[in-house]
C-alpha positions as CSV (number, residue, x, y, z in Angstrom):
1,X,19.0,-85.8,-101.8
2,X,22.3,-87.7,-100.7
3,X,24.2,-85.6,-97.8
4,X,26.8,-86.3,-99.8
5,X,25.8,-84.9,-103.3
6,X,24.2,-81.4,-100.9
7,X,28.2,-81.5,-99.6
8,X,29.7,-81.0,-103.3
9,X,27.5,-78.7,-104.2
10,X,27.1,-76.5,-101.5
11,X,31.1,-76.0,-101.6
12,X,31.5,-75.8,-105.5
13,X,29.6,-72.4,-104.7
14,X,31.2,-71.2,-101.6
15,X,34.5,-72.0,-103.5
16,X,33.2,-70.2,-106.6
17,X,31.8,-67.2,-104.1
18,X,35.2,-67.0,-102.6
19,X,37.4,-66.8,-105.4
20,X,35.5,-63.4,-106.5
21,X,35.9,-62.4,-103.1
22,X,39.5,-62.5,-103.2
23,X,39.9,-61.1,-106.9
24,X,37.6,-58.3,-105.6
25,X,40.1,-57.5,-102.6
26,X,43.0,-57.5,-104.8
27,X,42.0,-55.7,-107.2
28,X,40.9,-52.5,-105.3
29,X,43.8,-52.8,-103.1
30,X,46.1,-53.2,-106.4
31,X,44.8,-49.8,-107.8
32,X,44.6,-48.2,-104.1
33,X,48.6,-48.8,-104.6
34,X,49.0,-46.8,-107.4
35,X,47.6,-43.9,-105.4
36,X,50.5,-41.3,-104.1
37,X,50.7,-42.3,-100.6
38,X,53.8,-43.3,-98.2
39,X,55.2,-47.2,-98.4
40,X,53.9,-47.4,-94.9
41,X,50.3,-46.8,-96.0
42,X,50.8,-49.1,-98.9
43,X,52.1,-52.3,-96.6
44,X,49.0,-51.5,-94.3
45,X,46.4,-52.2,-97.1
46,X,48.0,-55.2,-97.7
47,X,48.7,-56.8,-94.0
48,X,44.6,-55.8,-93.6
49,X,43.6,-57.8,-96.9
50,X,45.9,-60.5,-95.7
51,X,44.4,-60.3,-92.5
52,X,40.8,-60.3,-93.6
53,X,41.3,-63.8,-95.1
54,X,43.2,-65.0,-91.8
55,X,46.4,-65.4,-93.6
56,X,48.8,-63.3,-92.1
57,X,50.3,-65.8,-90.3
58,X,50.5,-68.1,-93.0
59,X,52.0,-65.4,-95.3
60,X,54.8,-64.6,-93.1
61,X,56.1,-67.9,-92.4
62,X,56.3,-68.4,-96.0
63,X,57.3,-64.8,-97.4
64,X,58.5,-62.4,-94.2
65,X,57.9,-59.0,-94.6
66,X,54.9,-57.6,-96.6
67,X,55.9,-56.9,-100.4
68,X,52.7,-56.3,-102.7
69,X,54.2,-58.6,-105.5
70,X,54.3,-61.7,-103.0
71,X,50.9,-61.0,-101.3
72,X,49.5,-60.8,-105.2
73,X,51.5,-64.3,-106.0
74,X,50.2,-65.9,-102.5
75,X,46.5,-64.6,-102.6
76,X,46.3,-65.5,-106.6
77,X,48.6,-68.2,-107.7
78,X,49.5,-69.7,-104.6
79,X,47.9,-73.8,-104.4
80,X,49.1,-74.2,-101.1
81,X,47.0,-71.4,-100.0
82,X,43.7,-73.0,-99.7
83,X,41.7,-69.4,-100.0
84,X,44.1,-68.7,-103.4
85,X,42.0,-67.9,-106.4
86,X,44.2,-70.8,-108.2
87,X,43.1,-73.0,-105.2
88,X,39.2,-72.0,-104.9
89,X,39.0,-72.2,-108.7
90,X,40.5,-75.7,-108.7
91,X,38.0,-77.1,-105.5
92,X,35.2,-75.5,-106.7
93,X,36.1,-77.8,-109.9
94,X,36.9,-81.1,-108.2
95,X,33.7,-80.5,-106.6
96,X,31.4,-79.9,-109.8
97,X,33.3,-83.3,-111.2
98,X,32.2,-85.4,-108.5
99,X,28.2,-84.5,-108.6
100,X,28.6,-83.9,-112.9
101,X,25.0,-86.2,-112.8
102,X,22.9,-83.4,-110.6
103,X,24.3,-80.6,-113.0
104,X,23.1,-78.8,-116.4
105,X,25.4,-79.4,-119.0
106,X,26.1,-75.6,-118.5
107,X,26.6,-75.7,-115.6
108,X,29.5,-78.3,-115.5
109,X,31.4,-76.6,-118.3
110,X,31.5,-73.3,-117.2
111,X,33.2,-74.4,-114.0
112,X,35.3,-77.0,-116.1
113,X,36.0,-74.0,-118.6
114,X,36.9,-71.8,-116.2
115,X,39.6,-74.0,-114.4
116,X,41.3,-74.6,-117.5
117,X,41.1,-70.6,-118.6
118,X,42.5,-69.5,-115.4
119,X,45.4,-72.2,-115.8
120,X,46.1,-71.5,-119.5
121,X,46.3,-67.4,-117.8
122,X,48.3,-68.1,-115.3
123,X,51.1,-70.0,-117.7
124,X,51.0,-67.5,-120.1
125,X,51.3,-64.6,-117.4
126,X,48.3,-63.0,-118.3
127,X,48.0,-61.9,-114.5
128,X,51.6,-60.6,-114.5
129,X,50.6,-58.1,-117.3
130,X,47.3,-56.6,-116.4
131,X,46.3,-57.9,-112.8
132,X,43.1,-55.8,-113.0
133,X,42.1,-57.7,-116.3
134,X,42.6,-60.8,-114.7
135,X,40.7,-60.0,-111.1
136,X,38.1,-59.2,-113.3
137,X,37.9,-62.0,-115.6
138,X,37.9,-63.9,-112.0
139,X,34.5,-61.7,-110.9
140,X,33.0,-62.0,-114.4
141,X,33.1,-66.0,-114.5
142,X,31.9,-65.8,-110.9
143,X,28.9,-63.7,-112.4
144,X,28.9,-66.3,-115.4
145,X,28.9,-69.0,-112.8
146,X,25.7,-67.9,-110.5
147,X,23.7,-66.3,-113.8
148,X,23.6,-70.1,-115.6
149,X,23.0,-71.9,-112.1
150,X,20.1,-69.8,-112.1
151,X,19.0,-70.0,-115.6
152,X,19.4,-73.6,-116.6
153,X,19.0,-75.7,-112.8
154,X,15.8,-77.1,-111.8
155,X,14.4,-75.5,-109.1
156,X,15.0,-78.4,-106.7
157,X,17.1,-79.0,-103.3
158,X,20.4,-79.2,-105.7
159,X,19.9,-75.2,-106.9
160,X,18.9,-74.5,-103.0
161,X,22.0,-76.2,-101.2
162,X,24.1,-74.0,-104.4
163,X,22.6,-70.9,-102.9
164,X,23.1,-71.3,-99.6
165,X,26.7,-72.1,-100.2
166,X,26.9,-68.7,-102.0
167,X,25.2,-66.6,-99.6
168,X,27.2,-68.2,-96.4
169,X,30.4,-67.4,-98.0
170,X,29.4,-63.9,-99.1
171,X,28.1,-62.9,-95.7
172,X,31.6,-64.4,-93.8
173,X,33.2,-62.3,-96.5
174,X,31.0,-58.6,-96.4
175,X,31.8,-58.9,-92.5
176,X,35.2,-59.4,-92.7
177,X,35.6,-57.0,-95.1
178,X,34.0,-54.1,-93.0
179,X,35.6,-55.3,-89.9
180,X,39.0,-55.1,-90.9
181,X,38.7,-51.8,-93.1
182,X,37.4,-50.1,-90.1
183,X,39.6,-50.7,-88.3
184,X,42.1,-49.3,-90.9
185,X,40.8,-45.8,-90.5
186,X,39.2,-43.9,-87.6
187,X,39.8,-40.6,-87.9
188,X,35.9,-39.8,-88.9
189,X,35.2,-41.0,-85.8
190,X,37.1,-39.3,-84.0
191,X,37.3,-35.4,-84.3
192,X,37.8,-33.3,-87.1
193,X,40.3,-34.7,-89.1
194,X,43.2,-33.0,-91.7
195,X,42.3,-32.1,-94.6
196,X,44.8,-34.6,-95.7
197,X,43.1,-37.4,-93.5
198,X,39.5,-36.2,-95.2
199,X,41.7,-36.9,-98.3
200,X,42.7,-40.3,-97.8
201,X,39.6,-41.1,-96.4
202,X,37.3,-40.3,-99.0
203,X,39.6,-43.0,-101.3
204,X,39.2,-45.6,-98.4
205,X,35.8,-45.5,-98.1
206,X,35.5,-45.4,-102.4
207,X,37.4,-48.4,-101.8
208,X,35.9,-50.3,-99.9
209,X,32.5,-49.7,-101.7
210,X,34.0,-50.6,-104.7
211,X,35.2,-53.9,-103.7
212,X,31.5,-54.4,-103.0
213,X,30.2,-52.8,-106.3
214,X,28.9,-50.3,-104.2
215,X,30.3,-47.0,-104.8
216,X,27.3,-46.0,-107.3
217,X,24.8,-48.1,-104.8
218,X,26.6,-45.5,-102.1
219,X,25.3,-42.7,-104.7
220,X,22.0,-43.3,-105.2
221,X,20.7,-44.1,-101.7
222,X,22.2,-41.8,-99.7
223,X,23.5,-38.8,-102.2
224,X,25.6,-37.2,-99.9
225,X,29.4,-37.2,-99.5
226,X,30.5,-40.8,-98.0
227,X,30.4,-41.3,-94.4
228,X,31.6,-44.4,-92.4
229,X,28.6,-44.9,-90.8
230,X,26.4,-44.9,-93.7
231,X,28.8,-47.5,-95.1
232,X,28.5,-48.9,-92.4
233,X,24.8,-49.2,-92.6
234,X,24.3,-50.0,-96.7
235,X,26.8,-52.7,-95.7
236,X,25.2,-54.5,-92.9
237,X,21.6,-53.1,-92.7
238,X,20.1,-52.6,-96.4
239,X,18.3,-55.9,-97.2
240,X,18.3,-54.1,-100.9
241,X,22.0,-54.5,-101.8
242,X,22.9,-57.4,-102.9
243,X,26.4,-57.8,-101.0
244,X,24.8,-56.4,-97.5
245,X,24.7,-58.8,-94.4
246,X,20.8,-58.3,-94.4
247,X,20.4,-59.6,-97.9
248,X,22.6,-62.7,-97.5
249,X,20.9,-63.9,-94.7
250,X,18.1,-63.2,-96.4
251,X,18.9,-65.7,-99.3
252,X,20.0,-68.1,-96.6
253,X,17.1,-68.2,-94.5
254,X,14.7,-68.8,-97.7
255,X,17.2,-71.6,-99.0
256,X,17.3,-73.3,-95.5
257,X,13.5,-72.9,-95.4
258,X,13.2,-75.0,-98.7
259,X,15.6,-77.4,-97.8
260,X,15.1,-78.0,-93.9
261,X,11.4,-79.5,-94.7
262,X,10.4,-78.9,-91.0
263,X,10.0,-75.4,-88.9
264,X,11.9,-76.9,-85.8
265,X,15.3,-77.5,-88.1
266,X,17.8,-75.5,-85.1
267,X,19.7,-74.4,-88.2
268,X,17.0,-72.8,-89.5
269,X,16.0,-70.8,-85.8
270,X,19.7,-69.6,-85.7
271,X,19.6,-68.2,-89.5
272,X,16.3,-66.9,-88.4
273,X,17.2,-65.1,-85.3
274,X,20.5,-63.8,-87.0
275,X,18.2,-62.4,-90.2
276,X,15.8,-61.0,-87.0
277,X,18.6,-59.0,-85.7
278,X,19.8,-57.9,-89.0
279,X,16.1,-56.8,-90.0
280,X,15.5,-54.6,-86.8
281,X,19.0,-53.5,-86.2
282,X,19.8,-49.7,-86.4
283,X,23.6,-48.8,-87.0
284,X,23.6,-46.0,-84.5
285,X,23.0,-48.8,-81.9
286,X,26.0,-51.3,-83.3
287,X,28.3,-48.3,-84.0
288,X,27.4,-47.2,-80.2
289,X,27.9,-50.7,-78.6
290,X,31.1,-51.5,-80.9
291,X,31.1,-52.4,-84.4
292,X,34.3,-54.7,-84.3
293,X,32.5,-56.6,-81.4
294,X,29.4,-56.8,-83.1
295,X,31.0,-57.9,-86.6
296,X,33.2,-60.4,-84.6
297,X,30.7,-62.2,-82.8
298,X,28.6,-62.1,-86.5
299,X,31.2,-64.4,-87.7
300,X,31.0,-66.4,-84.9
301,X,27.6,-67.1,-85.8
302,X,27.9,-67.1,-89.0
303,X,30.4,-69.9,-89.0
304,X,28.7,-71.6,-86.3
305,X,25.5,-71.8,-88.8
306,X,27.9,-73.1,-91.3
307,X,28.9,-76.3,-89.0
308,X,25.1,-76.5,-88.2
309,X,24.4,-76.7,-92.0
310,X,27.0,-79.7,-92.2
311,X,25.4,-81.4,-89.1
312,X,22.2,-81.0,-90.4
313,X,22.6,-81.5,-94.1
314,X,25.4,-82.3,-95.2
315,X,28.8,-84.7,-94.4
316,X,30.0,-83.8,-91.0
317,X,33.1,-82.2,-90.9
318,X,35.4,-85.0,-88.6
Protein backbone atom coordinates (compact mmCIF):
# COMPACT_ATOMS: atom_id res chain seq x y z
CA UNK A 1 0.00 0.00 0.00
CA UNK A 2 1.24 3.70 -0.77
CA UNK A 3 2.58 5.47 2.62
CA UNK A 4 0.55 7.93 1.53
CA UNK A 5 -2.93 6.31 1.11
CA UNK A 6 -1.87 4.28 4.99
CA UNK A 7 -1.52 8.32 6.04
CA UNK A 8 -5.26 9.33 5.02
CA UNK A 9 -6.60 6.60 6.39
CA UNK A 10 -5.03 6.04 9.50
CA UNK A 11 -6.02 9.81 10.48
CA UNK A 12 -9.70 9.74 8.92
CA UNK A 13 -10.00 7.34 12.09
CA UNK A 14 -8.02 9.00 14.74
CA UNK A 15 -9.97 12.10 13.67
CA UNK A 16 -13.24 10.20 13.72
CA UNK A 17 -11.99 8.43 17.28
CA UNK A 18 -11.38 11.95 18.61
CA UNK A 19 -14.37 13.66 17.83
CA UNK A 20 -16.33 11.01 20.13
CA UNK A 21 -13.88 11.59 22.57
CA UNK A 22 -14.54 15.11 22.91
CA UNK A 23 -18.53 14.82 22.60
CA UNK A 24 -18.02 12.14 25.30
CA UNK A 25 -16.22 14.77 27.71
CA UNK A 26 -18.69 17.35 27.14
CA UNK A 27 -21.33 15.75 27.52
CA UNK A 28 -20.76 14.26 31.11
CA UNK A 29 -19.22 17.40 32.13
CA UNK A 30 -22.42 19.32 30.67
CA UNK A 31 -24.84 17.26 32.93
CA UNK A 32 -22.14 17.19 35.87
CA UNK A 33 -23.06 21.07 35.68
CA UNK A 34 -26.46 20.82 36.31
CA UNK A 35 -25.64 19.08 39.59
CA UNK A 36 -26.07 21.47 42.79
CA UNK A 37 -22.53 22.27 43.45
CA UNK A 38 -20.61 25.72 44.01
CA UNK A 39 -19.42 27.87 40.68
CA UNK A 40 -15.96 27.08 41.88
CA UNK A 41 -16.54 23.34 41.48
CA UNK A 42 -18.28 23.92 38.15
CA UNK A 43 -15.19 26.12 36.57
CA UNK A 44 -12.83 23.19 37.83
CA UNK A 45 -14.61 20.46 35.67
CA UNK A 46 -14.21 22.58 32.95
CA UNK A 47 -10.32 24.02 33.20
CA UNK A 48 -9.68 19.79 33.71
CA UNK A 49 -11.64 18.90 30.40
CA UNK A 50 -9.84 21.76 28.83
CA UNK A 51 -6.79 20.66 30.16
CA UNK A 52 -7.11 16.97 29.18
CA UNK A 53 -7.11 18.03 25.45
CA UNK A 54 -4.04 20.47 26.10
CA UNK A 55 -6.01 23.47 25.41
CA UNK A 56 -6.07 25.60 28.27
CA UNK A 57 -3.70 27.73 27.02
CA UNK A 58 -5.20 28.11 23.76
CA UNK A 59 -8.63 28.70 25.42
CA UNK A 60 -7.55 31.52 27.47
CA UNK A 61 -5.77 33.54 24.94
CA UNK A 62 -8.84 33.42 23.00
CA UNK A 63 -11.67 33.52 25.75
CA UNK A 64 -10.10 34.62 29.40
CA UNK A 65 -11.71 33.32 32.23
CA UNK A 66 -13.47 29.88 32.19
CA UNK A 67 -17.39 30.24 31.30
CA UNK A 68 -19.11 26.82 30.38
CA UNK A 69 -20.93 28.37 27.31
CA UNK A 70 -17.43 29.41 25.66
CA UNK A 71 -15.55 26.14 26.59
CA UNK A 72 -18.86 24.31 24.86
CA UNK A 73 -18.51 26.85 21.63
CA UNK A 74 -14.52 26.36 21.56
CA UNK A 75 -14.45 22.40 22.24
CA UNK A 76 -17.57 21.97 19.61
CA UNK A 77 -17.97 24.64 17.08
CA UNK A 78 -14.70 26.19 17.26
CA UNK A 79 -12.54 25.49 13.44
CA UNK A 80 -9.67 27.03 14.63
CA UNK A 81 -9.46 24.57 17.41
CA UNK A 82 -7.92 21.71 15.66
CA UNK A 83 -9.23 19.02 18.42
CA UNK A 84 -13.02 20.82 17.94
CA UNK A 85 -15.67 18.28 17.06
CA UNK A 86 -16.46 20.78 13.92
CA UNK A 87 -12.72 20.50 13.10
CA UNK A 88 -12.11 16.60 13.70
CA UNK A 89 -15.33 15.97 11.77
CA UNK A 90 -14.24 18.15 8.83
CA UNK A 91 -10.37 16.31 8.66
CA UNK A 92 -11.62 13.16 9.24
CA UNK A 93 -13.66 14.12 5.93
CA UNK A 94 -10.98 15.80 3.84
CA UNK A 95 -9.12 12.67 4.64
CA UNK A 96 -11.83 9.96 3.43
CA UNK A 97 -12.02 12.33 0.08
CA UNK A 98 -8.56 12.02 -0.73
CA UNK A 99 -8.25 7.94 -0.54
CA UNK A 100 -12.43 7.72 -1.81
CA UNK A 101 -10.74 4.72 -4.30
CA UNK A 102 -9.53 2.32 -1.16
CA UNK A 103 -13.11 2.82 0.49
CA UNK A 104 -16.62 1.02 0.46
CA UNK A 105 -19.13 3.02 -0.92
CA UNK A 106 -20.40 2.97 2.78
CA UNK A 107 -17.81 3.86 4.01
CA UNK A 108 -17.18 7.24 2.11
CA UNK A 109 -20.79 8.36 2.66
CA UNK A 110 -21.15 7.99 6.16
CA UNK A 111 -18.18 10.20 6.79
CA UNK A 112 -19.42 12.47 3.82
CA UNK A 113 -22.93 12.30 5.44
CA UNK A 114 -21.85 13.01 8.66
CA UNK A 115 -19.90 16.27 7.79
CA UNK A 116 -22.73 17.70 6.11
CA UNK A 117 -25.30 16.65 9.16
CA UNK A 118 -23.13 18.12 11.72
CA UNK A 119 -22.97 21.43 9.55
CA UNK A 120 -26.62 21.57 8.63
CA UNK A 121 -26.82 21.11 13.10
CA UNK A 122 -24.67 23.49 13.77
CA UNK A 123 -26.56 26.30 11.50
CA UNK A 124 -29.75 25.42 12.62
CA UNK A 125 -28.53 25.51 16.42
CA UNK A 126 -29.41 22.14 17.03
CA UNK A 127 -26.42 22.01 19.60
CA UNK A 128 -27.66 25.25 21.30
CA UNK A 129 -30.96 23.56 22.14
CA UNK A 130 -30.18 20.10 23.49
CA UNK A 131 -26.26 19.74 23.75
CA UNK A 132 -26.76 16.24 25.07
CA UNK A 133 -28.73 15.28 21.83
CA UNK A 134 -26.11 16.59 19.79
CA UNK A 135 -22.89 14.87 21.84
CA UNK A 136 -24.68 11.95 21.27
CA UNK A 137 -25.47 12.10 17.69
CA UNK A 138 -21.56 12.84 17.55
CA UNK A 139 -20.81 9.25 19.59
CA UNK A 140 -23.56 7.49 17.64
CA UNK A 141 -22.00 8.38 14.06
CA UNK A 142 -18.70 7.54 15.55
CA UNK A 143 -20.32 4.02 16.39
CA UNK A 144 -21.95 4.23 12.72
CA UNK A 145 -18.49 5.03 11.51
CA UNK A 146 -16.31 1.93 13.04
CA UNK A 147 -19.50 -0.63 12.76
CA UNK A 148 -19.53 -0.18 8.60
CA UNK A 149 -15.60 -0.06 8.45
CA UNK A 150 -15.88 -3.31 9.97
CA UNK A 151 -18.73 -4.71 8.12
CA UNK A 152 -18.20 -3.64 4.49
CA UNK A 153 -13.95 -3.20 4.20
CA UNK A 154 -11.82 -6.00 2.94
CA UNK A 155 -9.82 -7.33 5.43
CA UNK A 156 -6.62 -5.91 3.98
CA UNK A 157 -3.76 -3.41 5.15
CA UNK A 158 -6.39 -0.39 4.43
CA UNK A 159 -9.02 -1.87 7.39
CA UNK A 160 -5.67 -2.49 9.55
CA UNK A 161 -3.92 1.00 9.23
CA UNK A 162 -8.04 2.30 10.07
CA UNK A 163 -7.68 0.41 13.27
CA UNK A 164 -4.68 1.34 14.39
CA UNK A 165 -5.53 4.98 13.93
CA UNK A 166 -8.64 4.25 16.19
CA UNK A 167 -6.95 2.40 18.86
CA UNK A 168 -3.86 5.07 19.19
CA UNK A 169 -6.20 7.81 19.59
CA UNK A 170 -8.47 6.05 22.10
CA UNK A 171 -5.53 4.93 24.28
CA UNK A 172 -3.87 8.82 24.23
CA UNK A 173 -7.49 9.68 25.18
CA UNK A 174 -8.51 6.85 28.24
CA UNK A 175 -5.00 8.09 29.73
CA UNK A 176 -5.62 11.48 29.60
CA UNK A 177 -8.85 11.09 30.75
CA UNK A 178 -7.85 9.22 34.09
CA UNK A 179 -4.91 11.32 34.53
CA UNK A 180 -6.48 14.50 34.77
CA UNK A 181 -9.72 13.30 36.74
CA UNK A 182 -7.57 12.08 39.32
CA UNK A 183 -6.09 14.55 39.86
CA UNK A 184 -9.41 16.40 40.37
CA UNK A 185 -10.30 14.49 43.44
CA UNK A 186 -8.14 12.85 46.17
CA UNK A 187 -9.87 12.74 49.12
CA UNK A 188 -10.37 8.63 48.89
CA UNK A 189 -6.97 8.58 49.01
CA UNK A 190 -6.44 10.30 51.54
CA UNK A 191 -8.31 9.71 54.95
CA UNK A 192 -11.77 9.38 55.68
CA UNK A 193 -13.49 11.87 53.86
CA UNK A 194 -17.04 14.15 54.65
CA UNK A 195 -19.87 12.74 54.07
CA UNK A 196 -20.27 15.59 51.66
CA UNK A 197 -16.82 14.70 49.94
CA UNK A 198 -18.18 10.73 49.80
CA UNK A 199 -21.11 12.68 48.12
CA UNK A 200 -19.40 14.42 45.49
CA UNK A 201 -17.22 11.67 44.90
CA UNK A 202 -19.42 9.06 44.17
CA UNK A 203 -20.82 11.59 41.07
CA UNK A 204 -17.12 12.00 39.96
CA UNK A 205 -16.26 8.69 39.80
CA UNK A 206 -20.10 7.93 37.96
CA UNK A 207 -18.70 10.42 35.75
CA UNK A 208 -15.90 9.56 34.72
CA UNK A 209 -17.16 5.88 33.95
CA UNK A 210 -19.68 7.24 32.08
CA UNK A 211 -17.72 9.20 29.71
CA UNK A 212 -16.14 5.71 29.12
CA UNK A 213 -19.57 3.82 28.96
CA UNK A 214 -18.42 2.24 31.88
CA UNK A 215 -20.64 2.85 34.74
CA UNK A 216 -22.73 -0.52 34.13
CA UNK A 217 -19.17 -2.28 33.07
CA UNK A 218 -18.14 -0.76 36.78
CA UNK A 219 -21.32 -2.78 37.95
CA UNK A 220 -20.97 -5.95 36.82
CA UNK A 221 -17.25 -6.66 37.41
CA UNK A 222 -16.66 -5.41 40.56
CA UNK A 223 -20.41 -5.04 42.26
CA UNK A 224 -19.37 -3.08 44.98
CA UNK A 225 -19.72 0.64 45.68
CA UNK A 226 -17.18 2.62 43.29
CA UNK A 227 -13.66 3.00 44.42
CA UNK A 228 -10.82 4.98 42.61
CA UNK A 229 -8.68 2.37 42.46
CA UNK A 230 -10.81 -0.08 40.93
CA UNK A 231 -11.48 2.61 38.32
CA UNK A 232 -8.37 2.94 38.22
CA UNK A 233 -7.82 -0.67 37.34
CA UNK A 234 -11.02 -1.45 34.85
CA UNK A 235 -9.48 1.59 33.17
CA UNK A 236 -5.93 0.75 32.57
CA UNK A 237 -5.66 -3.05 33.44
CA UNK A 238 -8.90 -4.93 32.06
CA UNK A 239 -7.94 -6.19 28.49
CA UNK A 240 -12.01 -6.95 28.50
CA UNK A 241 -13.30 -3.37 28.34
CA UNK A 242 -13.27 -2.01 25.33
CA UNK A 243 -12.07 1.73 26.28
CA UNK A 244 -9.21 0.22 28.82
CA UNK A 245 -5.45 0.92 27.98
CA UNK A 246 -4.88 -2.89 27.94
CA UNK A 247 -7.44 -3.50 25.20
CA UNK A 248 -6.23 -0.60 22.94
CA UNK A 249 -2.97 -1.79 22.86
CA UNK A 250 -4.18 -4.83 22.37
CA UNK A 251 -5.98 -3.86 18.99
CA UNK A 252 -2.75 -2.01 18.21
CA UNK A 253 -0.26 -4.62 18.64
CA UNK A 254 -2.50 -7.12 16.38
CA UNK A 255 -2.95 -4.27 13.60
CA UNK A 256 0.86 -3.51 13.67
CA UNK A 257 1.49 -7.23 13.54
CA UNK A 258 -0.51 -7.50 10.16
CA UNK A 259 0.83 -4.61 8.84
CA UNK A 260 4.67 -4.54 9.94
CA UNK A 261 5.18 -7.84 7.65
CA UNK A 262 8.46 -8.56 9.69
CA UNK A 263 9.03 -9.44 13.69
CA UNK A 264 11.97 -6.95 13.97
CA UNK A 265 9.56 -3.71 12.90
CA UNK A 266 11.02 -1.37 16.29
CA UNK A 267 7.41 -0.10 16.17
CA UNK A 268 6.07 -3.21 16.71
CA UNK A 269 8.72 -4.20 19.91
CA UNK A 270 7.60 -0.77 21.57
CA UNK A 271 3.74 -1.63 21.12
CA UNK A 272 4.77 -4.91 22.34
CA UNK A 273 6.61 -4.10 25.37
CA UNK A 274 3.94 -1.33 26.27
CA UNK A 275 1.01 -4.15 25.77
CA UNK A 276 3.76 -6.46 28.09
CA UNK A 277 3.49 -3.96 30.87
CA UNK A 278 -0.06 -3.43 30.58
CA UNK A 279 -0.71 -7.37 30.58
CA UNK A 280 1.33 -7.95 33.89
CA UNK A 281 0.75 -4.70 35.57
CA UNK A 282 -1.14 -4.76 38.93
CA UNK A 283 -2.78 -1.30 40.04
CA UNK A 284 -1.63 -1.60 43.55
CA UNK A 285 1.91 -1.29 42.19
CA UNK A 286 1.17 1.92 39.71
CA UNK A 287 -1.15 3.54 42.42
CA UNK A 288 1.99 2.85 44.88
CA UNK A 289 4.74 4.24 42.54
CA UNK A 290 2.42 7.21 41.25
CA UNK A 291 -0.37 7.06 38.92
CA UNK A 292 0.12 10.59 37.37
CA UNK A 293 3.80 9.57 36.75
CA UNK A 294 2.92 6.40 35.35
CA UNK A 295 0.00 7.81 33.07
CA UNK A 296 2.34 10.67 32.04
CA UNK A 297 5.21 8.72 30.86
CA UNK A 298 2.21 6.27 29.06
CA UNK A 299 1.60 9.19 26.80
CA UNK A 300 4.96 9.71 26.22
CA UNK A 301 5.13 6.36 24.80
CA UNK A 302 2.15 6.33 23.37
CA UNK A 303 2.81 9.31 21.30
CA UNK A 304 6.30 8.26 20.74
CA UNK A 305 4.74 4.93 18.97
CA UNK A 306 2.55 7.23 17.11
CA UNK A 307 5.81 9.12 15.34
CA UNK A 308 7.29 5.60 15.04
CA UNK A 309 4.08 4.49 13.08
CA UNK A 310 4.63 7.58 10.67
CA UNK A 311 8.39 6.77 10.36
CA UNK A 312 7.67 3.46 9.65
CA UNK A 313 4.50 3.52 7.67
CA UNK A 314 3.35 6.29 6.87
CA UNK A 315 4.32 10.15 5.54
CA UNK A 316 6.83 11.47 7.98
CA UNK A 317 5.69 14.17 9.83
CA UNK A 318 8.49 17.29 8.67
Amino acid sequence: MLSRTADHLFWMSRYTERAENTARMLDVNYQTSLLPQSHAVAQMGWQGLLSISELLYSYQQRHGDIQAREVMDFMVKDESNPSSIMSCLSAARENARAVRGALTTEVWETQNTTWLEVKRMIKSGEFERDPSQFFEWVKFRSHLSRGVTVGTMLMDESLHFMRLGTFLERADNTARLVDVKFHAVQSDFFGVASEKDQEYDFYHWSAILRSVSAFEIYRKVYRDVIKPERVAELLILKPDMPRSLHASLNEVVNNLSLVAGRPESETLRRAGKLRSELQYGRIDEILATGLHAYLTQFLDRVNDLGAHVSREFLVPVV
